[in-house]
Steps between C-alpha positions, in 0.01 A plus 500: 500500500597829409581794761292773526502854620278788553481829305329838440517726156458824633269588182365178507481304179510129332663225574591260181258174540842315371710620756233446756407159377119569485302479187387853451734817626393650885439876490621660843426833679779746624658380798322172493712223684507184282676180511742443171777251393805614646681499186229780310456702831865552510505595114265752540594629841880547300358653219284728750120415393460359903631492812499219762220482730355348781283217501149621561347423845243232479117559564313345789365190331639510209673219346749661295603788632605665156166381329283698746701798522456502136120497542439679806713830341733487835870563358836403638690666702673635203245767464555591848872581427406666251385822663111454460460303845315212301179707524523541124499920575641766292705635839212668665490363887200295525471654876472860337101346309198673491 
């Protein structure tokens, strides 16, 4: 088996279905922890398209963790580190609402 690692494209994007080894390509949000084979998420993190992320954290009852972050719109903690919190704002303080 393959090793794996997290990433993030900062502008989001899509990742190659051959690299991946799925049958159609996998579109990705900005920021948006997901798991790749080591050997692509290196190539693109070198050729600056991503950066290496954390592994999302895993929902309460969920059986794979990635899968229902996916679904349930949470994102990894590489949108946190990246300066909007992981509260998807535009850098407004969500204490400061109406």
């Amino acid at each position: 088996m393959k090793s794996t690692m997290f990433i993030a494209l900062a502008s989001g994007g899509i990742l190659a279905a051959a690299a991946m080894g799925t049958e159609n390509d996998i579109e990705v949000g900005p920021h948006e922890a997901v798991e790749v084979p080591e050997d692509y998420g290196r190539h693109l993190i070198h050729d600056k398209f991503a950066y290496e992320a954390e592994a999302p954290e895993a929902v309460d009852g969920a059986a794979d963790g990635a899968d229902a972050d996916q679904k349930s719109g949470k994102r990894g903690k590489a949108a946190k580190d990246a300066g909007d919190g992981g509260n998807g704002a535009t850098g407004a303080d969500p204490s400061q609402t109406a």
